[in-house]
C-alpha positions as CSV (number, residue, x, y, z in Angstrom):
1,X,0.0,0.0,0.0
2,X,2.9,2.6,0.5
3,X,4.5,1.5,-2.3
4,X,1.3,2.2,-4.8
5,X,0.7,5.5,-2.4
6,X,4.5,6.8,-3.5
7,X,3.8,5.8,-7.3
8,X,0.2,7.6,-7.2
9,X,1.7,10.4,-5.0
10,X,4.8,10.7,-8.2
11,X,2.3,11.4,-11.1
12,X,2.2,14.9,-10.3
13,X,5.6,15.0,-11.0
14,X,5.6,13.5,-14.1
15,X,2.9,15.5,-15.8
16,X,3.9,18.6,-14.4
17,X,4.3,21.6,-16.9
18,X,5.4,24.3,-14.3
19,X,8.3,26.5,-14.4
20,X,11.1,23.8,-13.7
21,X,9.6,21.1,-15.1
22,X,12.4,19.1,-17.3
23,X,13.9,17.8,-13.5
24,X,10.4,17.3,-11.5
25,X,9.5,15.2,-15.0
26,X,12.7,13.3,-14.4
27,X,12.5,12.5,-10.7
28,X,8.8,11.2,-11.4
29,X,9.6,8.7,-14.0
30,X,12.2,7.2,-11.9
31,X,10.5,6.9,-9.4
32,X,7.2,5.7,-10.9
33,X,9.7,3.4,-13.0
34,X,11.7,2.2,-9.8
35,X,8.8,1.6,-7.6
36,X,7.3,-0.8,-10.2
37,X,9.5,-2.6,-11.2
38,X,10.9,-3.1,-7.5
39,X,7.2,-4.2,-6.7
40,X,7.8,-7.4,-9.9
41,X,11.1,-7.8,-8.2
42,X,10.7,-7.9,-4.7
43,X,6.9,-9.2,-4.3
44,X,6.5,-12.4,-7.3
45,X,9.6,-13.9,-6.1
46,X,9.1,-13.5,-2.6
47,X,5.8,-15.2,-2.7
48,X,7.1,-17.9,-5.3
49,X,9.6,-18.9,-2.1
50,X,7.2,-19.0,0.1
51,X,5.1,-21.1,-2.2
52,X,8.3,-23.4,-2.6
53,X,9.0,-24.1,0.9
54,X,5.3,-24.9,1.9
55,X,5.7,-27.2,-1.0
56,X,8.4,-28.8,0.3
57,X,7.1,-28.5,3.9
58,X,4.1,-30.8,3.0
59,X,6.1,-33.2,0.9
60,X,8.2,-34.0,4.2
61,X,6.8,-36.4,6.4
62,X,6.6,-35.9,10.1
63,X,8.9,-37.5,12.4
């Protein structure tokens, strides 16, 4: 939820046409850029461990 907040909270930035705006365009679409792809990065492969070691959890037998 912080994560999407920062990303939603960085569209400003991108579509900004102020005074200044070449940088503030910048910053946005690296951070709108990093965010997301952190998000593919960090959360699918997390979860696909997770999904692995209750697999192999329940495979084991009890002692």
């Amino acid at each position: 939820m912080t994560t999407g907040t920062m990303i939603f909270g960085a569209i400003p930035l991108m579509l900004s046409s102020d005074a200044g705006y070449e940088a503030r365009h910048d910053i946005g679409v690296v951070l709108i850029g990093g965010l997301t792809l952190g998000i593919f990065f960090l959360y699918y492969p997390l979860s696909a461990c997770y999904t692995v070691k209750r697999f192999v959890e329940r495979k084991r037998k009890p002692l």
